[in-house]
C-alpha positions as CSV (number, residue, x, y, z in Angstrom):
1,X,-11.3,-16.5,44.3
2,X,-8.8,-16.5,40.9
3,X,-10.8,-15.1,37.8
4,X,-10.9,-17.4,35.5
5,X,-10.3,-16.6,31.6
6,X,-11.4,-18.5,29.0
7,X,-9.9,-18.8,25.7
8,X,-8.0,-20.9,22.9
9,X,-4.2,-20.2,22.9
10,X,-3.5,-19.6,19.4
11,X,-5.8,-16.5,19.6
12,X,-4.1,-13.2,19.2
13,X,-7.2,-11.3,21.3
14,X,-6.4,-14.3,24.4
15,X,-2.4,-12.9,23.6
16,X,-3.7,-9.2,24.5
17,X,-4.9,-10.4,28.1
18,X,-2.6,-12.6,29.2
19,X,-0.1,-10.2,28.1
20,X,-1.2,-7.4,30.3
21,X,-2.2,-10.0,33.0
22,X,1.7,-11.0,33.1
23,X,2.8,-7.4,33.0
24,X,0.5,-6.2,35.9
25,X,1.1,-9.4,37.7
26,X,-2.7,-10.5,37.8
27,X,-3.0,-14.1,38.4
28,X,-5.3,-15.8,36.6
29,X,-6.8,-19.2,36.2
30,X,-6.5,-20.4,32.5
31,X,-9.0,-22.4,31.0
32,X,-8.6,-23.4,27.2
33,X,-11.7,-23.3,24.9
34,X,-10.5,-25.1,21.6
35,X,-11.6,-22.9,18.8
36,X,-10.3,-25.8,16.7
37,X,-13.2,-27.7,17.7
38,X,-15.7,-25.2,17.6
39,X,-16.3,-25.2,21.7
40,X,-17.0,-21.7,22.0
41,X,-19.9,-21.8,19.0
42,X,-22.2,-24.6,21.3
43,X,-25.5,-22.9,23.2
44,X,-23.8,-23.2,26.7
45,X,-20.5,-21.4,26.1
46,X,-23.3,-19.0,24.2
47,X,-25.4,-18.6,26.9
48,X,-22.9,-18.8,29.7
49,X,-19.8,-16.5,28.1
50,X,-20.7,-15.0,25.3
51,X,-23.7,-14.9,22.6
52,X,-21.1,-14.3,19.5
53,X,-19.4,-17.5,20.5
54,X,-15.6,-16.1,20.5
55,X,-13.3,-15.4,22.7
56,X,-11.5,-14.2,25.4
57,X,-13.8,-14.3,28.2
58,X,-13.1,-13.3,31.8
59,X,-14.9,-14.6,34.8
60,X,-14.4,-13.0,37.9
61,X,-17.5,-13.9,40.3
62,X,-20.3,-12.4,38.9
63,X,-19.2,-10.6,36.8
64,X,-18.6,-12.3,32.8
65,X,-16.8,-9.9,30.3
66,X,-16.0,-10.7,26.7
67,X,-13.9,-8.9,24.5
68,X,-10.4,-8.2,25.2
69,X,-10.0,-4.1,25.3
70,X,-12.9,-4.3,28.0
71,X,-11.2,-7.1,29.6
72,X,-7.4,-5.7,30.0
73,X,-9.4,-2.2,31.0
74,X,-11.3,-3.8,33.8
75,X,-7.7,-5.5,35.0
76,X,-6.2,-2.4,35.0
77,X,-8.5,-1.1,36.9
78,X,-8.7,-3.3,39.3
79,X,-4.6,-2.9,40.4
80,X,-4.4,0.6,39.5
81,X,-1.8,-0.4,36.7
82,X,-0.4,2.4,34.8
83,X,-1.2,0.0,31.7
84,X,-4.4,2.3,31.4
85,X,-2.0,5.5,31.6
86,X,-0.5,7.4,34.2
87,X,-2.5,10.9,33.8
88,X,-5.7,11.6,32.9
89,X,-4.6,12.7,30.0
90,X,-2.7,9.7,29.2
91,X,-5.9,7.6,30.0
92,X,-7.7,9.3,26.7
93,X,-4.7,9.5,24.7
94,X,-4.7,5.4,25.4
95,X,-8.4,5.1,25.0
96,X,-8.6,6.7,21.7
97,X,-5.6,3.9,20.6
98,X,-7.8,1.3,21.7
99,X,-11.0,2.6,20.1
100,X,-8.9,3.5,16.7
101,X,-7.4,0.5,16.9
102,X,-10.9,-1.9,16.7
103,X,-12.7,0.7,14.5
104,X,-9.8,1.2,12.1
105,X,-7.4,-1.6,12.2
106,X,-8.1,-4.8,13.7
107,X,-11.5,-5.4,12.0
108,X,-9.8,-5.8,8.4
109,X,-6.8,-8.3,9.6
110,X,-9.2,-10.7,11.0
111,X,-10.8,-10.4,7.6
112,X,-7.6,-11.4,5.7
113,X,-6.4,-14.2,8.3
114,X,-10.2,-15.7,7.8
115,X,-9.2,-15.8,4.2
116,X,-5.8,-16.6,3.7
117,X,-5.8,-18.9,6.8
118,X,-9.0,-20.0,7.4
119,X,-10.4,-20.4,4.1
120,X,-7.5,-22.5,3.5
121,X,-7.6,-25.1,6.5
122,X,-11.6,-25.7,4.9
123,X,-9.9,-26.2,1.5
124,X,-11.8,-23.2,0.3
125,X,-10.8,-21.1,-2.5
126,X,-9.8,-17.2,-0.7
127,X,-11.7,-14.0,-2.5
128,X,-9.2,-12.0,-3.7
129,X,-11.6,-8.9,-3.7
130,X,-11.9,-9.5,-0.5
131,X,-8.5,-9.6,0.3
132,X,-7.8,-6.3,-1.9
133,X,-10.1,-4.0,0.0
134,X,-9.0,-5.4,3.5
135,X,-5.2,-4.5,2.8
136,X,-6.2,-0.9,1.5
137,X,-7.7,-0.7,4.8
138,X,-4.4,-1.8,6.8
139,X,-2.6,-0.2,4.6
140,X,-4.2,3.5,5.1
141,X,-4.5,2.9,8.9
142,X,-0.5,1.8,8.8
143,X,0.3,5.0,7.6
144,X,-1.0,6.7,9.9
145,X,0.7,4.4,12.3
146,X,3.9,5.1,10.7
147,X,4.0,8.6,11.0
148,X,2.9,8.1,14.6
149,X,6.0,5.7,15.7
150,X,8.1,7.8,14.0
151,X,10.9,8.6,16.6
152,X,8.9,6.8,19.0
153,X,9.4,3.5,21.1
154,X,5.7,3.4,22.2
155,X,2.2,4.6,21.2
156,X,1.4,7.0,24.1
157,X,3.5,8.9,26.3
158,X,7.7,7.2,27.4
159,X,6.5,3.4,28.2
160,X,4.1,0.4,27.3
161,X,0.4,1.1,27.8
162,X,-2.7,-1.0,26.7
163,X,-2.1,0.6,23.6
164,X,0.6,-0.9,22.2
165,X,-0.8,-4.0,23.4
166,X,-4.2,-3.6,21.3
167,X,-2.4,-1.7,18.0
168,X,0.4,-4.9,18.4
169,X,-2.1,-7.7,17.9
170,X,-2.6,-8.2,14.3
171,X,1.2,-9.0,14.5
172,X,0.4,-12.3,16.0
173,X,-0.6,-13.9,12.7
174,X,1.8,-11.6,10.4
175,X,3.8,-14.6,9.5
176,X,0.5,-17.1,8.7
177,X,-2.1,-14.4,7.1
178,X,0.6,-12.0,5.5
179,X,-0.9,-9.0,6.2
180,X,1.5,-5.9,4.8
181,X,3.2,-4.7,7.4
182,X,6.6,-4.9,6.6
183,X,6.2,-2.0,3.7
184,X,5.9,0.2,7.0
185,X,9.9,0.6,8.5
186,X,8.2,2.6,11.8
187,X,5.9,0.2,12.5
188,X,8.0,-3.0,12.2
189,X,10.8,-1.4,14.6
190,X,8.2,-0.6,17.1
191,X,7.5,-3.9,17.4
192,X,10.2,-5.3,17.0
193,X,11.4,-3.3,20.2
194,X,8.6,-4.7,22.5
195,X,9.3,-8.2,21.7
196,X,12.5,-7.3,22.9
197,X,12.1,-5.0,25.7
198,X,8.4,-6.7,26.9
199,X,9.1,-9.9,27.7
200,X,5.4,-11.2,28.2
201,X,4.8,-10.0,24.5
202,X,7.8,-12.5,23.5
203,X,6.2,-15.0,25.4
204,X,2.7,-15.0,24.6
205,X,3.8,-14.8,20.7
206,X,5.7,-18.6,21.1
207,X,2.5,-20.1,22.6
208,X,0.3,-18.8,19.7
209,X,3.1,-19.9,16.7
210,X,3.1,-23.4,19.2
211,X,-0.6,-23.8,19.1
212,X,-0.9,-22.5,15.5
213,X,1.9,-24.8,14.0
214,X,1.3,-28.0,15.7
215,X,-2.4,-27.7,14.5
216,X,-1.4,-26.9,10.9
217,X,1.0,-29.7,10.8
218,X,-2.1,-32.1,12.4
219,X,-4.1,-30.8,9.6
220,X,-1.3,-30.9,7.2
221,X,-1.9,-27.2,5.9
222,X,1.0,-25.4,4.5
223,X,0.2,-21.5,4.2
């Protein structure tokens, strides 16, 4: 039986699985949840998939896992992929990346993209507070980053890892939210080299500026 995954196609979280789904070669069955629309905030996506109402979610029998760390994890498990690392010590080194990268990175671009982007598709005014504290986050945690790429063409060990993958996602909406990443030289050639030496990265990033620029042209939103 194909798991299924659920998701909306102009998320950057959906972008982290089906990424590493493409690179490990896991086939999955793609079923779109229209964020849009609000499908994933109703009481049976809720009770079915996921009580925060967001997305990705995997289905794969019995088993139902939401968020997308979890979800690329339990892939890699799956086919043994050297996604999750090749040693053991590679494993934590890629673990720690993913951890970091929700506790101390991720978190504060979803709160600028639901201001700059969000706030503006509801025609409501952004807090610039708001919007102050959560790029002195990013921009701390991009330091650190920096200094980390520095002379390097991935996050842990001589090739892509789950990782990269996770620390690469806020990159999805750089261009809509405009988060400030491009004051860090390090960071922007690291990934500027995976979207050219991972092609599932390049193609995962034209379906979410697809989705994302056909609906703001529907909604007639100009960021």
């Amino acid at each position: 039986m194909t798991m299924k995954l659920y998701g909306d196609p102009g998320s950057g979280s959906l972008r982290r699985v089906t990424t590493a789904a493409k690179i490990m070669g896991v086939e999955l069955e793609r079923v779109k949840v229209d964020l849009f629309k609000g499908e994933s905030q109703t009481d049976e996506f809720k009770s079915r998939f996921n009580p925060h109402g967001l997305t990705p979610v995997l289905v794969d029998g019995d088993t139902v896992l939401y968020e997308a760390a979890a979800i690329n994890l339990y892939l890699a498990d799956k086919v043994n992929s050297p996604l999750a690392g090749k040693t053991k010590e590679e494993r934590f080194q890629v673990l720690k990346w993913m951890f970091w990268s929700g506790e101390q990175w991720r978190i504060f671009f979803t709160t600028v993209f639901d201001e700059r982007v969000g706030k503006t598709v509801m025609g409501l005014p952004q807090d610039e507070a708001v919007v102050a504290f959560a790029e002195g986050k990013i921009r701390a945690a991009a330091k650190v980053l920096d200094e980390h790429l520095k002379n390097r063409e991935f996050m842990v060990g001589n090739a892509l890892t789950l990782a990269d993958i996770d620390v690469a996602a806020p990159f999805s909406q750089i261009d809509r939210s405009k988060p400030p990443l491009r004051e860090f030289p390090n960071l922007m050639a690291w990934q500027d080299n995976l979207l050219k030496t991972v092609p599932a990265w390049a193609e995962t990033k034209e379906e979410v500026d697809n989705r994302f620029d056909t609906f703001l042209s529907s909604a007639g939103v100009e960021l």
